[in-house]
C-alpha positions in Angstrom: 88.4 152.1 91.2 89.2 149.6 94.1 86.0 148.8 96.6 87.3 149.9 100.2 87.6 147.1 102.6 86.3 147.4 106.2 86.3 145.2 108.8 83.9 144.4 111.7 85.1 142.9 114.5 83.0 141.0 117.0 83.2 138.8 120.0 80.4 136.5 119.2 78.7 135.4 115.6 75.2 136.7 116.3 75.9 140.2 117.1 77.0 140.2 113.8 73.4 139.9 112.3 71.2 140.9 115.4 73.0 144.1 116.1 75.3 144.8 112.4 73.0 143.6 110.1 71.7 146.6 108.3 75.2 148.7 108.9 76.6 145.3 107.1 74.1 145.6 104.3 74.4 149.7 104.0 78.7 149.5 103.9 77.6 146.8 100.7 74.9 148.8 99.2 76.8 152.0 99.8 80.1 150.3 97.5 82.5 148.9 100.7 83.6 145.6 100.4 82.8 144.1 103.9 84.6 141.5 106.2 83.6 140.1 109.3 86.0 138.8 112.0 84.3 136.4 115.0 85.1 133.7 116.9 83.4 130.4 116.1 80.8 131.2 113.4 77.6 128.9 113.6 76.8 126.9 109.7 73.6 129.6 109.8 75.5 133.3 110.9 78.4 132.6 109.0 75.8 132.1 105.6 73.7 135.3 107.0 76.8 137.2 106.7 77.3 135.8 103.0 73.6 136.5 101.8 74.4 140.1 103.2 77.3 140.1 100.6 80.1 140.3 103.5 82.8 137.9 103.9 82.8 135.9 107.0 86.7 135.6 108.7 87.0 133.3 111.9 89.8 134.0 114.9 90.0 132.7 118.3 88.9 134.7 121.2 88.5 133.9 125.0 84.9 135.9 125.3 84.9 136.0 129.2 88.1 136.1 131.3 91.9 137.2 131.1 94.6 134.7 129.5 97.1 136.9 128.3 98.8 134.2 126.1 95.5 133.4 124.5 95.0 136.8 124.4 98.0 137.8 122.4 97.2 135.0 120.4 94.0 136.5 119.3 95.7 139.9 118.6 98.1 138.0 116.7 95.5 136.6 114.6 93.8 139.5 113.9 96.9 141.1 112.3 96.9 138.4 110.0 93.8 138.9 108.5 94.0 142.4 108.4 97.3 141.9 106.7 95.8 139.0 104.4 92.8 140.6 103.6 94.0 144.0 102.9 91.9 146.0 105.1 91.4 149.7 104.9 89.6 150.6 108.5 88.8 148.5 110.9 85.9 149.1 112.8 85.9 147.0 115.8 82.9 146.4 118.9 82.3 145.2 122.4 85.1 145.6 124.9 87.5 142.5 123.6 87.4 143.6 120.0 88.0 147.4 120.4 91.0 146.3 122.5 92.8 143.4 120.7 91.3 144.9 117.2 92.7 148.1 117.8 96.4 146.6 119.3 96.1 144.5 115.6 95.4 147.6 113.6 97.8 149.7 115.1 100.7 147.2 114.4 99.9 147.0 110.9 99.3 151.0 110.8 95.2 150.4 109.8 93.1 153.5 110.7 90.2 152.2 113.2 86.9 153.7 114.5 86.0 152.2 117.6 82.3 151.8 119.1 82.3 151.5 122.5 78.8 149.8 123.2 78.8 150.0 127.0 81.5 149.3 129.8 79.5 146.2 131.2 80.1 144.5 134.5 83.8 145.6 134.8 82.8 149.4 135.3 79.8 148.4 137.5 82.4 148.8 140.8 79.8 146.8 142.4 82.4 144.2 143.5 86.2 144.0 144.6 86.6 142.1 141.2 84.9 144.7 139.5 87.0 147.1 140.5 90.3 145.1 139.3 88.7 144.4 136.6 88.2 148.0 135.8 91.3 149.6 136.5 92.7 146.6 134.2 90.7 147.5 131.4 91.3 151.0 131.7 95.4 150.2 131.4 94.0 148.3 128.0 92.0 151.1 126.8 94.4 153.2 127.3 97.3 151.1 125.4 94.9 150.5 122.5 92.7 153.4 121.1 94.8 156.4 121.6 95.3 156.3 118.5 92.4 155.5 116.6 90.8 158.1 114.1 87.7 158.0 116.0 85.7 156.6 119.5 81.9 156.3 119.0 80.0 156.5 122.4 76.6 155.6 122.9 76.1 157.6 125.5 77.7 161.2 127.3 78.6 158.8 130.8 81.0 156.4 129.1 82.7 159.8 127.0 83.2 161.5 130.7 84.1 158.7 132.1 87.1 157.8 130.1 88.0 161.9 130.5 87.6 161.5 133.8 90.0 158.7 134.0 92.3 159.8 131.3 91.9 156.9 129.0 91.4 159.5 126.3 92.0 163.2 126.1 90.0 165.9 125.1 92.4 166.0 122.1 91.0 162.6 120.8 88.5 162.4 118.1 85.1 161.3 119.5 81.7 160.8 117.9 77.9 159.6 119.6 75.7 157.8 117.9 71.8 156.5 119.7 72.8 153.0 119.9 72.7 150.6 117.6 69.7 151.4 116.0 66.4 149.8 115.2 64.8 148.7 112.2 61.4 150.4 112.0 60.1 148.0 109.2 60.7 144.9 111.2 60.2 146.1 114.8 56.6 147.7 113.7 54.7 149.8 115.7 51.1 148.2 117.2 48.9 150.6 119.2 48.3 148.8 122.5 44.3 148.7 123.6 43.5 149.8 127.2 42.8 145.9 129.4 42.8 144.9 132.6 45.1 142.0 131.9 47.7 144.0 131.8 50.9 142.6 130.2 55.0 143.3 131.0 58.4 142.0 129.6 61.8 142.0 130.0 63.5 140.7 127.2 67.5 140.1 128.6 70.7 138.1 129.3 69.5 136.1 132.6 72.1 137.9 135.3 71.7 139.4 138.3 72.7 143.0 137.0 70.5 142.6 134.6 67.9 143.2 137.3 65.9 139.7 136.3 66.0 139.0 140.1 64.1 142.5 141.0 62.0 141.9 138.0 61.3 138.7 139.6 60.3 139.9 143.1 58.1 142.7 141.7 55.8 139.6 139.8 56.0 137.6 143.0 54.3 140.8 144.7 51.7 142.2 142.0 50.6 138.7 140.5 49.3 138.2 144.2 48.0 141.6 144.6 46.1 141.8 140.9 46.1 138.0 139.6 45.2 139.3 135.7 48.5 140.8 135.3 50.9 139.0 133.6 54.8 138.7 134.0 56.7 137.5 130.8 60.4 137.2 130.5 62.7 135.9 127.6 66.3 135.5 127.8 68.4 132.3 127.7 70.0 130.7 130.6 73.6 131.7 131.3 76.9 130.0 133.1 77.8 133.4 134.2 78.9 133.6 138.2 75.5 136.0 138.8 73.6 134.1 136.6 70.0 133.2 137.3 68.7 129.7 138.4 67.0 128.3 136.2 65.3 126.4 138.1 63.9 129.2 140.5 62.7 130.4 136.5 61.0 127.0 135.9 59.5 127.0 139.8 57.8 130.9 139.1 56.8 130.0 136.2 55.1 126.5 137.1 53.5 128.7 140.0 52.1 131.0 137.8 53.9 134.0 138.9 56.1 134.4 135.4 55.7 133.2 132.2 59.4 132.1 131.1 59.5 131.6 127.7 63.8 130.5 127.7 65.7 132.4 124.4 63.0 133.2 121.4 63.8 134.6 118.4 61.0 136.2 117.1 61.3 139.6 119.5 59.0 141.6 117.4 55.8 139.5 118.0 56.6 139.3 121.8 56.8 143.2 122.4 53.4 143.5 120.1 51.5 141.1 122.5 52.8 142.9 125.9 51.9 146.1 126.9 54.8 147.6 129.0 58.7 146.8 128.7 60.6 146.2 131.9 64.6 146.6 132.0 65.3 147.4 135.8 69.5 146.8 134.7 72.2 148.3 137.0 74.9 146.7 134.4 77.3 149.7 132.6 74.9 149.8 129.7 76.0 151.6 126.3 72.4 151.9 125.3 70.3 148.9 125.4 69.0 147.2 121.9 66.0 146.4 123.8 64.6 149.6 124.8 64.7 150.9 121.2 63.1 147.8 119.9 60.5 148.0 122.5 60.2 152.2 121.6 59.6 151.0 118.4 57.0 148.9 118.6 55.2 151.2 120.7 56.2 149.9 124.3 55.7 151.7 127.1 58.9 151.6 128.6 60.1 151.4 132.6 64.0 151.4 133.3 66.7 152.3 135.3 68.0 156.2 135.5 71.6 154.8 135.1 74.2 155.1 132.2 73.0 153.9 128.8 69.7 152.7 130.0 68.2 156.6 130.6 68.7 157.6 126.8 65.6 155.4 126.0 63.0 157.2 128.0 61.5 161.0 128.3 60.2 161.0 132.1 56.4 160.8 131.7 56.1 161.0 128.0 56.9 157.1 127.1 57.7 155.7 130.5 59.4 156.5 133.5 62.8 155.9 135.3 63.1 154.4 138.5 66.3 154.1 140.9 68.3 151.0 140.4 68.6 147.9 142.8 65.5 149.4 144.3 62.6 146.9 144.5 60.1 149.4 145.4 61.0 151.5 142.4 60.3 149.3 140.2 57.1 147.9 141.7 55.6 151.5 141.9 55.3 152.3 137.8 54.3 148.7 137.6 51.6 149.0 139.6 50.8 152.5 137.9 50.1 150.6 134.7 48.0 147.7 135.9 45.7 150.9 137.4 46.2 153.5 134.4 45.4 151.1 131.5 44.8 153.9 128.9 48.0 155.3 129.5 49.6 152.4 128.2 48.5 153.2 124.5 49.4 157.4 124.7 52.8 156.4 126.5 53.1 153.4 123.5 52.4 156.1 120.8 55.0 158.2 122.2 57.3 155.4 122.4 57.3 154.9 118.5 57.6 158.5 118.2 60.6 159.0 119.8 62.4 155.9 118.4 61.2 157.7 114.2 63.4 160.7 115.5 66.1 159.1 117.6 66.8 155.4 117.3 65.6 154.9 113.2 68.8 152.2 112.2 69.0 154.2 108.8 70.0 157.7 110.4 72.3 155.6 112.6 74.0 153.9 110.4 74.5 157.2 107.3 75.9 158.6 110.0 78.5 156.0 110.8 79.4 155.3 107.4 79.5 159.3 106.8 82.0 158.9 109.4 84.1 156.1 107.6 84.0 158.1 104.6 85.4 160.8 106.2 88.1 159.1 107.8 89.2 157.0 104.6 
């Protein structure tokens, strides 16, 4: 009998293993023969993908911005491989893929399943440009899944949202999964111990709507209020147009104020050595890798009660939510930590707990292939 092909689409290499790792290695342990489709594979992703026994493809995509002729170019593409390849579902992530992936698919009459992973900056309405931006991508949407088999959600917002603005009907096949799932073995739980150095991180993408710049102001005002608390942030500096200085970064942290540590790729060992995770984001999140990470390694956690970002915290039981863009918000269950060290390790415990019966990358992932299995 003749393996099933599927193939993931992605907009950048490293999502691939970061994010689709394990569903890569459970669609190859589960009998699917698995291709991946990215733009510009770096020598060490493109042979990850291999040692997962998948089957690295390469097309072009534009990641940021609107070209339509480039754009076309990369539906185009896609089409081919699909048609080379001999694909059976496509399964397509990120805004860009899910579009052009689906618009390939379609064409060449390919069922797809679509994970929408978050809306992002275009559904923020926080600008003009955001707003065009929106309305642009909901014309996309619109053109491109209506037909798939089925749209994963992350979270209930985005579902309502695209009801709301009839991108879908309530006709179309949807499904909700928590995220993309975190492995338990490799994010591993560490019971934090009650200090008075108390520790926080915020592990992101360095943009504004990320809320680095909050996260910033709130070290600025509790390093000089209790000087043993620490302020640690990890992300890698970006050439978006609200992207962070990194200079301002280098300044804090030759001050003493932050502790930048630039892009690191060892994530688990960082959320064992800090006490609380910090994500104040007012970005359209699906539901953010971070927070489950952090859950799982038994991280308190403090974020924003927006879309995506709320999924990851039970009010009181393993952290709190705080209301976005606002500075004193976020400074408030800060400063609650730094004073209630010994809540640090119950809200930690409760943090691992909930990520064993919610965000465990194995329950995730049965169910999506339960899904595909379904469908095919």
């Amino acid at each position: 009998m003749n393996k099933k092909r599927i193939l993931l689409i992605a907009s950048y290499d490293g999502s691939l293993i970061r994010f689709r790792g394990d569903f890569i290695k459970s669609l190859v342990d589960d009998g699917f023969e698995v291709f991946t489709a990215a733009p510009d594979y770096a020598d060490e992703f493109r042979q990850n993908i291999k040692d997962l026994g998948a089957t690295p493809l390469e097309f072009k995509l534009q990641r940021t911005g609107l070209n339509p002729f480039k754009d076309f170019k990369s539906i185009l593409e896609l089409k081919s491989l699909m048609k080379e390849n001999k694909i059976d579902l496509v399964f397509p992530y990120t805004v860009k893929p899910v579009i052009y992936g689906s618009m390939a698919a379609n064409m060449c009459k390919i069922p797809v399943i679509s994970l929408i992973t978050g809306l992002g900056y275009a559904f923020t309405g926080l600008t003009a440009k955001a707003r065009l931006l929106q309305r642009f991508n909901e014309t996309l949407y619109k053109l491109s899944i209506r037909k798939n088999k089925v749209i994963v959600f992350q979270n209930k917002d985005d579902y309502q949202l695209f009801l709301d603005r009839k991108v879908i009907s309530k006709k179309q096949k949807v499904d909700f999964v928590s995220g993309s799932g975190v492995n338990l073995n490799q994010f591993s739980f560490k019971e934090k111990d009650a200090s008075d150095s108390v520790s926080f991180l915020l592990v992101a993408r360095l943009i504004k709507e990320k809320g680095i710049a909050l996260y910033m102001e709130a070290a600025k005002i509790l390093k000089a209020k209790y000087p043993k608390a620490e302020f640690h942030l990890i992300g890698a500096p970006e050439t978006s147009p609200s992207a962070i200085s990194e200079d301002e970064l280098k300044v804090l942290h030759k001050e003493g104020v932050i502790v930048f540590h630039g892009s690191q790729n060892n994530i688990p060992e960082h959320l064992n050595a800090r006490d609380v995770f910090v994500l104040p984001s007012y970005y359209r999140e699906g539901l953010p890798r971070t927070t489950l990470e952090a859950c799982a390694c038994g991280n308190p956690i403090i974020t924003t009660d927006s879309v995506g970002c709320r999924e990851s915290v039970k009010e009181g039981v393993n952290g709190f939510l705080i209301k976005p863009q606002s500075l004193e918000a976020l400074v408030e269950p800060m400063e609650f930590f730094i004073n209630n060290p010994a809540k640090i390790k119950e809200m930690g415990i409760n943090s691992r707990t909930y990520a064993e019966e919610r965000f465990d990358v194995n329950i995730i992932n049965n169910d999506l292939i339960n899904l595909i299995k379904k469908e095919l």
